[in-house]
C-alpha positions as CSV (number, residue, x, y, z in Angstrom):
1,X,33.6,-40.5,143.3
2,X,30.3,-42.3,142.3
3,X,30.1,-43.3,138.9
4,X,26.2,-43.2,137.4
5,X,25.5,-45.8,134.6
6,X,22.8,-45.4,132.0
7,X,21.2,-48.0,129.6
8,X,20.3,-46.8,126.7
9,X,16.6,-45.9,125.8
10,X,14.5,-46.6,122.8
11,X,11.8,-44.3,123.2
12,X,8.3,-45.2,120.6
13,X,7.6,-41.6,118.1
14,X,4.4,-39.5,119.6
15,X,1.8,-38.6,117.9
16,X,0.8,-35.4,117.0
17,X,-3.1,-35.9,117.3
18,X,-5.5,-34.5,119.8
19,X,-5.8,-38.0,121.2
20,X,-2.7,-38.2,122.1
21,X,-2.1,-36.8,125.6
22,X,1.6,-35.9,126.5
23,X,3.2,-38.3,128.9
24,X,6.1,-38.5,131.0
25,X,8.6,-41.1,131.2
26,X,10.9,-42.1,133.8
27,X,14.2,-44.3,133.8
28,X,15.7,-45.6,136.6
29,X,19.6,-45.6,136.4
30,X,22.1,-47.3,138.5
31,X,24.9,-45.7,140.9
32,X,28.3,-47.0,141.9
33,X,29.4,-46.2,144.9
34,X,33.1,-46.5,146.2
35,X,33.3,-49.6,148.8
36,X,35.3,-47.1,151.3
37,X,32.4,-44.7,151.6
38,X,32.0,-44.0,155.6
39,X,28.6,-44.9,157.3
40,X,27.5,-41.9,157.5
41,X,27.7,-41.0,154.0
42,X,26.0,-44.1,153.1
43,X,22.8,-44.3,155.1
44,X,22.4,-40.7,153.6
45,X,22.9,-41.7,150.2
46,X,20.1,-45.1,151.2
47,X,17.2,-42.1,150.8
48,X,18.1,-41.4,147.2
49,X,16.6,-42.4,144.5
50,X,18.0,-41.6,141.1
51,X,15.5,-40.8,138.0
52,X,16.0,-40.5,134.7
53,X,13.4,-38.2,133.9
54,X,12.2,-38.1,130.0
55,X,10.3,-35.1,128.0
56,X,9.3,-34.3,125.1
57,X,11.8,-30.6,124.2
58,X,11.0,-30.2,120.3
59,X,8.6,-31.3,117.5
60,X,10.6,-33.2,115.5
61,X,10.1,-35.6,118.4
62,X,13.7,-35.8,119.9
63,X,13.9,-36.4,123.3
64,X,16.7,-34.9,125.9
65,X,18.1,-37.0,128.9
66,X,18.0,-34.8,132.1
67,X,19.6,-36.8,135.2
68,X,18.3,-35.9,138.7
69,X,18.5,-37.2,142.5
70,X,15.0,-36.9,144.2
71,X,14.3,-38.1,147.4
72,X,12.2,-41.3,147.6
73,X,8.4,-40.1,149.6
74,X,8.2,-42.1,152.8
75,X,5.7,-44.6,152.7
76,X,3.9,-45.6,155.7
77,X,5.7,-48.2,158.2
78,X,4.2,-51.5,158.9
79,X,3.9,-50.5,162.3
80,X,1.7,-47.5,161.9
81,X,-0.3,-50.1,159.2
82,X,-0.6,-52.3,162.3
83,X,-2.0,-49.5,164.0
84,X,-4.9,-48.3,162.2
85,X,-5.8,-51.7,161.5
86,X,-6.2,-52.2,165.8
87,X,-7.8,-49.0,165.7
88,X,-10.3,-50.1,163.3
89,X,-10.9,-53.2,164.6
90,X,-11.4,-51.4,168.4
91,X,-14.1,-49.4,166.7
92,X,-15.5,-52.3,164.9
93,X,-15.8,-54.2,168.1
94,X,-17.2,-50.9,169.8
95,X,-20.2,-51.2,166.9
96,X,-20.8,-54.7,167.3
97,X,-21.5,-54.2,170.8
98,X,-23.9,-51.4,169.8
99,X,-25.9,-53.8,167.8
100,X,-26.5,-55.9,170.7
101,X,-27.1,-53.1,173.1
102,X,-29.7,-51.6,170.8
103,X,-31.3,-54.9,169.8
104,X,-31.9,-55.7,173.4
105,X,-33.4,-51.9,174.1
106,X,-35.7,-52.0,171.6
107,X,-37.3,-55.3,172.5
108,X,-37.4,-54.8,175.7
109,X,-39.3,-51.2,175.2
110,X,-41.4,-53.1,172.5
111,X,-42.3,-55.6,175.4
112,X,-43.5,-52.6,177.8
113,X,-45.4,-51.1,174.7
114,X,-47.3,-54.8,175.0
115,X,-47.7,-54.5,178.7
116,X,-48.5,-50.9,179.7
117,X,-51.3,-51.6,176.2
118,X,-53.1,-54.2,178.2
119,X,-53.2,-53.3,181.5
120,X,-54.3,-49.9,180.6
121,X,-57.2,-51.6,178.9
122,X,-57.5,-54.3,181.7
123,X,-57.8,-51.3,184.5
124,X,-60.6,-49.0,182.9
125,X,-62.4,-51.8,181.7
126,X,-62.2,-53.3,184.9
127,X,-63.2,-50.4,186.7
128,X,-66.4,-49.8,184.0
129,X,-67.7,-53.3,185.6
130,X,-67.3,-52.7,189.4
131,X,-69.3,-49.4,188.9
132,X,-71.9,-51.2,187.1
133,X,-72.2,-53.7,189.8
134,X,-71.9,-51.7,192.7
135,X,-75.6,-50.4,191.7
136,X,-77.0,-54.2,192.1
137,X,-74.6,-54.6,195.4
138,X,-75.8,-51.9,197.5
139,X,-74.2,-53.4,200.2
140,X,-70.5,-53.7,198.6
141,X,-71.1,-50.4,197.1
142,X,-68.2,-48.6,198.6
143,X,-65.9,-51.2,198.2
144,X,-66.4,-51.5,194.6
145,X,-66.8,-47.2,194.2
146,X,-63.5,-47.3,195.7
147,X,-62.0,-50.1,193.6
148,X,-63.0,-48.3,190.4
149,X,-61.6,-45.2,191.7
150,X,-58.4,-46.7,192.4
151,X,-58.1,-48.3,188.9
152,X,-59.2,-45.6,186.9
153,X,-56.6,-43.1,188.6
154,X,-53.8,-45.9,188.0
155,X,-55.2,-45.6,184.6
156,X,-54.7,-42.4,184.0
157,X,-51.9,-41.6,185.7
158,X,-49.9,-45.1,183.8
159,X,-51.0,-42.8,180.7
160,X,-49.3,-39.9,181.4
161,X,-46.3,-41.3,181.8
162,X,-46.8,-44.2,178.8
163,X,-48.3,-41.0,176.6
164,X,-44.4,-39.1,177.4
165,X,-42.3,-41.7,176.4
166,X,-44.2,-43.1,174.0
167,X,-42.9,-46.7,174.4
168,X,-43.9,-48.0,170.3
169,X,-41.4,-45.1,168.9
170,X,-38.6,-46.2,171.6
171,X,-39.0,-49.6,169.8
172,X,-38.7,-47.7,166.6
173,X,-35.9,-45.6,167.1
174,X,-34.2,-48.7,168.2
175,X,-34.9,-51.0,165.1
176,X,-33.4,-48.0,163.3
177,X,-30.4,-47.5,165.2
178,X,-29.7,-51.5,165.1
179,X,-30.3,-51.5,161.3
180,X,-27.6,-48.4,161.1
181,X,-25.3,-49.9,163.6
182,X,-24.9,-53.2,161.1
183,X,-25.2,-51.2,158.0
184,X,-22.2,-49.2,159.9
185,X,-20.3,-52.4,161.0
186,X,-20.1,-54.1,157.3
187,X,-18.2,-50.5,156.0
188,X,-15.7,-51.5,158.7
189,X,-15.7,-55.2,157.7
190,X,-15.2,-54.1,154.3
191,X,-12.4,-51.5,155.3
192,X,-10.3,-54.4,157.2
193,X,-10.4,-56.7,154.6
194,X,-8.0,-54.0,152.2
195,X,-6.0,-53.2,154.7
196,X,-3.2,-52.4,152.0
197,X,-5.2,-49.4,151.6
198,X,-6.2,-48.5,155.3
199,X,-5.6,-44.8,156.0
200,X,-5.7,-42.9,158.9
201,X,-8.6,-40.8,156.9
202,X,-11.4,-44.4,156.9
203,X,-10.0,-44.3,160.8
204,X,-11.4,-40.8,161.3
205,X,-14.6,-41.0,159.3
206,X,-15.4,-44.4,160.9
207,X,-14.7,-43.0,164.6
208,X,-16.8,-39.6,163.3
209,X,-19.7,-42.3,162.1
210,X,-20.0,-43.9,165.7
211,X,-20.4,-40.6,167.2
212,X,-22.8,-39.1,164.7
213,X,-25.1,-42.8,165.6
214,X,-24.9,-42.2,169.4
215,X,-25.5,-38.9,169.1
216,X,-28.7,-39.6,166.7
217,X,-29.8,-42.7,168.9
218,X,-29.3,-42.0,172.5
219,X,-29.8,-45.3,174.8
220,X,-30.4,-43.8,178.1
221,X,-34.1,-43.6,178.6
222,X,-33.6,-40.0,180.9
223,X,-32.7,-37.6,180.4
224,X,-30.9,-37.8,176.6
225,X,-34.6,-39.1,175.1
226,X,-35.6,-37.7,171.6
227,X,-38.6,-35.2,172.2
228,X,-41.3,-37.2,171.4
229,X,-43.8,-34.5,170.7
230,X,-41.6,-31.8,168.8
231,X,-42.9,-28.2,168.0
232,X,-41.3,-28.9,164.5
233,X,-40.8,-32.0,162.7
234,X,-37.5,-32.2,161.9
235,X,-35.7,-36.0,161.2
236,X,-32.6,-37.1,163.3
237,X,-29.0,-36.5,161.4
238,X,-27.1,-40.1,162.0
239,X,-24.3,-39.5,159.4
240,X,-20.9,-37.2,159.5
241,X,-20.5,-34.7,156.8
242,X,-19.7,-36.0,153.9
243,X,-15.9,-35.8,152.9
244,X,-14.0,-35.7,149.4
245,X,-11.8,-39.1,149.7
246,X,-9.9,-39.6,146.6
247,X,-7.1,-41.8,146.1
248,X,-4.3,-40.3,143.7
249,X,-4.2,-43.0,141.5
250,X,-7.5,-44.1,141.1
251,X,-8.1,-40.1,140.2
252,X,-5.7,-40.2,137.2
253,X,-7.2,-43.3,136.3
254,X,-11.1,-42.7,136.4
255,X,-10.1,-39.0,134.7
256,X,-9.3,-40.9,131.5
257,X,-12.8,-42.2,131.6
258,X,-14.6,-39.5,132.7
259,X,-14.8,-40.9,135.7
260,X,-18.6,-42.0,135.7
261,X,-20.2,-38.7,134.5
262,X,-22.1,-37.0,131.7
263,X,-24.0,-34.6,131.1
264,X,-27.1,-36.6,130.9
265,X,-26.2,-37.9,134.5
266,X,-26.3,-35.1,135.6
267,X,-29.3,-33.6,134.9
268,X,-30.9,-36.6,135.7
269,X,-29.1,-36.5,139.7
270,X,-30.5,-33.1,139.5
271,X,-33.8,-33.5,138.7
272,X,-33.9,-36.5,141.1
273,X,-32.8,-33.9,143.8
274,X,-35.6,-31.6,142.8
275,X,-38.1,-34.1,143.1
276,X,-36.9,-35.4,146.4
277,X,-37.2,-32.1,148.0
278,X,-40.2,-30.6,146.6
279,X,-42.6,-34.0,146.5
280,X,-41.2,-37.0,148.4
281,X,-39.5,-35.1,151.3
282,X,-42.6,-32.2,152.1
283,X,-44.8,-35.1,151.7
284,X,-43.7,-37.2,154.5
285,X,-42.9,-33.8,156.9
286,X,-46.8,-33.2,156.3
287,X,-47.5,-37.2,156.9
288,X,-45.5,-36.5,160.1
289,X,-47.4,-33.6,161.2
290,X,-51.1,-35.0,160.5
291,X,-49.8,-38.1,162.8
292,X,-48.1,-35.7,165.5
293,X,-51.7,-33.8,165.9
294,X,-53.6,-37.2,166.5
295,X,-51.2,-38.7,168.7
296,X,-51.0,-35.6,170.6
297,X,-55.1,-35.2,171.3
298,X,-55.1,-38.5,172.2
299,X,-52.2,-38.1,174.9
300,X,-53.9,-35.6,176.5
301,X,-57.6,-36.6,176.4
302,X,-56.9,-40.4,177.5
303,X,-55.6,-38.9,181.3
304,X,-58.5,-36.1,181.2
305,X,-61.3,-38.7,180.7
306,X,-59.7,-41.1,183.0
307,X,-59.7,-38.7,185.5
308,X,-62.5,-37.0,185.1
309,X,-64.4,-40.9,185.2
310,X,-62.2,-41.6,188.5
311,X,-64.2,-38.3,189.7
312,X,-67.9,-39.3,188.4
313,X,-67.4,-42.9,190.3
314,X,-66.9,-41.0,193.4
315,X,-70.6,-39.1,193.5
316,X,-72.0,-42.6,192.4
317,X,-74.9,-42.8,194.7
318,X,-74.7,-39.7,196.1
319,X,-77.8,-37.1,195.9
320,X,-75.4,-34.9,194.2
321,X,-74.3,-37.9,191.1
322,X,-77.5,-38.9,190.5
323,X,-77.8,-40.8,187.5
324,X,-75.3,-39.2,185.8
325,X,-72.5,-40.5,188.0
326,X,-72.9,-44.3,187.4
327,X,-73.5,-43.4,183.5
328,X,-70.1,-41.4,183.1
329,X,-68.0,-43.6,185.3
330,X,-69.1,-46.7,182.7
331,X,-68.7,-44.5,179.7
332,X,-65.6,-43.4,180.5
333,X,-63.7,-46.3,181.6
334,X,-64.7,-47.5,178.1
335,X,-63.3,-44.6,176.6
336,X,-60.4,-45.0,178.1
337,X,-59.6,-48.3,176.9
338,X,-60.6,-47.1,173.3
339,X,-58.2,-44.4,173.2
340,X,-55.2,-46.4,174.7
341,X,-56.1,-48.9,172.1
342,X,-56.2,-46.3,169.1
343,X,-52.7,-44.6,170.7
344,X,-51.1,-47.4,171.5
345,X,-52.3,-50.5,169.8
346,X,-51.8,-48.8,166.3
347,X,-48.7,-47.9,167.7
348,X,-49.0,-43.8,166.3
349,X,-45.8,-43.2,168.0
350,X,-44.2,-45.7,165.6
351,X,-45.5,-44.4,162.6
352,X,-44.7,-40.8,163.1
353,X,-40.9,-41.8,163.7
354,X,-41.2,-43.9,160.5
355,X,-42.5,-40.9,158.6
356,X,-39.9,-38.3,160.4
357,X,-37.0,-40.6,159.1
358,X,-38.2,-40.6,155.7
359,X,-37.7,-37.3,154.5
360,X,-34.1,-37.7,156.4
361,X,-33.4,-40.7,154.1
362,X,-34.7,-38.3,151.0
363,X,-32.5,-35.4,152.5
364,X,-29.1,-38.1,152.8
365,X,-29.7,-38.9,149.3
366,X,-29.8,-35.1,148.2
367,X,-26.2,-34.5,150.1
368,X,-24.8,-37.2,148.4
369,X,-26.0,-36.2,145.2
370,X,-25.2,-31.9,145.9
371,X,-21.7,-33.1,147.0
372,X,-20.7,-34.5,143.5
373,X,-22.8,-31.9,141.6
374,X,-21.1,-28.9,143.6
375,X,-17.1,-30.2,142.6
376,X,-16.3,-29.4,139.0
377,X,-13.6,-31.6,138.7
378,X,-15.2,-34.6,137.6
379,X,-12.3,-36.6,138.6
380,X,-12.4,-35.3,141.9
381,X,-16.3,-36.7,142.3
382,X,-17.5,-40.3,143.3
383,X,-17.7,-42.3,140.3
384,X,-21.0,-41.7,138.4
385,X,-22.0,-44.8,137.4
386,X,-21.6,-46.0,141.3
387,X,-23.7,-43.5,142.6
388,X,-26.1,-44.2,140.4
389,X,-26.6,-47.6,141.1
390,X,-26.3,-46.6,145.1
391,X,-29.2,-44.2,145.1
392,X,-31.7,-45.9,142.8
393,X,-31.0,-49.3,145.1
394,X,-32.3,-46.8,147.7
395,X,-35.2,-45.8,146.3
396,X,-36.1,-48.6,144.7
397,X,-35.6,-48.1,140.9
398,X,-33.6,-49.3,137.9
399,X,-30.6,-46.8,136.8
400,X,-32.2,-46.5,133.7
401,X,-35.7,-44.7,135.4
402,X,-33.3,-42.2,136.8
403,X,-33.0,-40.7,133.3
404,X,-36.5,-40.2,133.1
405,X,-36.0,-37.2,136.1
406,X,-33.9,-34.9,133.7
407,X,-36.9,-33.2,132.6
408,X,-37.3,-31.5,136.0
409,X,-33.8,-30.4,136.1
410,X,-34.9,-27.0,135.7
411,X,-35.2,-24.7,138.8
412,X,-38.5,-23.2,137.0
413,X,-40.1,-26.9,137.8
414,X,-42.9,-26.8,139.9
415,X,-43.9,-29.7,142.0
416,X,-47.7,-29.7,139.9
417,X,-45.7,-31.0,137.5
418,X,-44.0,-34.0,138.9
419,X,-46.3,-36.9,138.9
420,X,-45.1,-39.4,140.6
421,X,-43.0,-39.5,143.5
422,X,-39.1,-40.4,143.5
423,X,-38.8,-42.8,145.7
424,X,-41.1,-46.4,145.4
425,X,-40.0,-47.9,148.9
426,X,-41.9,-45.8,150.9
C-alpha cells in the first residue's frame, strides 16, 4: 500500500476586512510507494500529483486539511516549442523578403513616375516647336506636320495609360506597404526573443497579419491593382481582426490593479473615439474626394487636348485650318505639358492615397479603442495605461492631453463643438 506523509502547516490568522480577499492555499505532500510496484502501475502513478488543498470552513478561522490526487495539466513539449518557434521564424523570413520586394517596387515605379513626367513634357513641347517652324519651312512642312502629329499622339496615348495606373500612388502604396512590412517584422522579432512564451495563438495572428498585408498591398501591377479612381473613397484594411489574447496569469495579476483602467480613462478613449470619427476621419475622406475630382479632370482632359492638338497639326496649311490650325496645335502641345506637370509633377495620385490612408489609421485607432471599451471585464482588456501611451504616440500627443477629450464623451456631442482635431501628425 502507499503510505502519504504530511508536514505539518502553520497557517498566518485572516483577516476579516474588506481588503482582505479570500485565498487559497496549496501543500504539496509526499507519497511512498512500495519498491515492488509493477511498471505499469508506476508510469500511471508518474501523472499524479498529490495537493494538499487548504480553505477557509468557519469564522473562527480554523482551517480543515482535505487530501486529493489531481492530475498534473500537460505542458507543452519542447518539441512542439521547437516548432512554433521554426514557424515563426519561416514567417519572419517570409516578411523580410516582403520588405525587399516592396522597397524595390516602389522605386522602381517612382523611377517611371520620373520618366513617363518628362517625356510627356519633352513630346508636346517638342511637337509645339515643329509646328511653329514648319510655317517658316515651307519646304519641310510635311515633315515637321507629320513629326508633331506623331509626338503629340504618343503623347496622349503615354497619358492614358500613365493617367490608369497612376505611377506616383504605386510609389505610395509601396512606401506604405514597406513601412508596414518592418513595423510587421519587429512584432515577430519581438515574439522570438520570449520564446518561453510563444504560443500557437502569436503563430496564427502573425500568419493572419501577412495575409491581411498582401491582400491590402498587392505587387502584381495587372490585374490585382488597387482602383485608382474609386466611385467611393474608402481606405485599404492591412490588419486582421483584432483578438482578445490574455495570458492567465498576467489576468489575475493586472486584476488586482485594475489592470490599467478608470473611469476617467475611459471617457477620455471615448471622447477620443468620438472625435476621430466625426472630425479627423470625415475630414480627410472629404480631403480625398476634393483630390480624386482634380486628378480625375486632369486624366481625362490631358489625352482629349493632346488629341484633339494631334488633329489641328494635321489641317495646318490647309484651306480648311487656316489660322486656326497652327494656333491650336502650339497651344495645345503647351497644354499638354502643363497638365502632365500639374498631374504628375505634384504627384496628385500620391496625395490622394496619403489622404485615403489617414482616416484608415483614425479608423485602426477607433477598433482598438471599441475592443477594450466593449469587454466589461476589465481584466480581460489590454492594459490601460499601455494603450494610452500606444495611441497618443500615434497621434502625436502626451497621455496627459488625452484627458482633455472626456468632455466629448457624450453621444449628444456635435462635431461644432470640437475645436481642434485629434490627431497632430497629420
Amino acid at each position: 500500500m502507499a503510505s502519504l506523509r504530511v508536514q505539518n502547516l502553520h497557517l498566518p490568522a485572516i483577516g476579516s476586512t474588506k481588503s482582505t480577499r479570500r485565498r487559497l492555499n496549496y501543500c504539496r505532500a509526499a507519497i511512498n510507494f512500495p519498491s515492488n510496484l509493477s511498471p505499469k502501475g508506476a508510469a500511471a502513478i508518474q501523472n499524479l500529483v498529490p495537493v494538499i488543498k487548504l480553505d477557509e470552513l468557519a469564522q473562527n478561522q480554523q482551517y480543515t486539511v482535505i487530501t486529493e490526487i489531481v492530475k498534473r495539466k500537460p505542458l507543452g513539449s519542447p518539441k512542439e516549442s521547437r516548432l512554433l518557434v521554426a514557424k515563426l521564424q519561416t514567417i519572419a523570413e517570409a516578411v523580410a523578403d516582403r520588405v525587399e520586394m516592396h522597397d524595390i517596387v516602389g522605386r522602381q515605379r517612382n523611377y517611371w513616375n520620373h520618366l513617363f513626367l518628362h517625356s510627356i513634357n519633352s513630346f508636346a513641347l517638342s511637337a509645339s516647336l515643329m509646328t511653329g517652324i514648319s510655317a517658316s519651312l515651307p519646304s519641310h512642312l510635311l515633315a515637321l506636320k507629320l513629326s508633331s502629329m506623331l509626338l503629340l499622339s504618343a503623347a496622349g496615348g503615354i497619358m492614358l495609360i500613365v493617367n490608369k495606373i497612376q505611377p506616383s500612388q504605386l510609389a505610395e502604396e509601396q512606401r506604405n506597404a514597406t513601412r508596414l512590412w518592418k513595423q510587421l517584422g519587429r512584432e515577430i522579432d519581438q515574439m522570438l526573443s520570449k520564446k518561453s512564451n510563444l504560443t500557437k495563438q502569436d503563430v496564427n495572428l502573425a500568419m493572419d497579419k501577412v495575409l491581411a498585408l498582401d491582400k491590402a498591398y498587392p505587387l502584381p501591377l495587372l490585374p490585382g491593382m488597387l482602383e485608382k479612381f474609386p466611385d467611393h473613397v474608402e481606405p485599404t484594411c492591412w490588419w486582421p481582426k483584432i483578438q482578445n489574447k490574455q495570458n492567465p496569469t498576467q489576468v489575475n495579476q493586472e486584476k488586482s490593479e485594475g489592470n490599467g483602467w478608470s473611469q476617467e480613462l475611459e471617457e477620455a478613449m471615448t471622447g477620443l473615439k468620438n472625435v476621430l470619427k466625426m472630425k479627423d476621419e470625415s475630414y480627410y475622406v472629404e480631403l480625398g474626394k476634393l483630390v480624386l475630382g482634380i486628378n480625375k479632370g486632369l486624366a481625362v482632359s490631358g489625352p482629349v487636348i493632346a488629341g484633339l492638338a494631334a488633329i489641328a497639326t494635321g489641317f495646318v496649311d490647309s484651306p480648311i485650318g487656316g489660322s486656326w490650325a497652327p494656333v491650336a496645335s502650339i497651344v495645345g502641345g503647351a497644354l499638354v505639358a502643363v497638365l502632365n506637370t500639374f498631374e504628375h509633377g505634384a504627384q496628385l495620385g500620391m496625395i490622394f492615397e496619403i489622404f485615403r490612408n489617414c482616416p484608415r489609421l483614425y479608423q485602426k485607432v477607433q477598433e482598438e479603442i471599441e475592443h477594450n471599451l466593449s469587454e466589461p471585464e476589465v481584466e480581460l482588456r489590454e492594459n490601460g495605461e499601455i494603450l494610452a501611451t500606444r495611441v497618443a504616440l500615434q497621434l502625436g500627443r502626451s497621455v496627459s492631453e488625452l484627458k482633455d477629450f472626456a468632455v466629448f464623451a457624450s453621444p449628444s456631442c456635435k462635431v461644432e463643438d470640437m475645436k481642434e482635431f485629434a490627431s497632430k501628425l497629420f
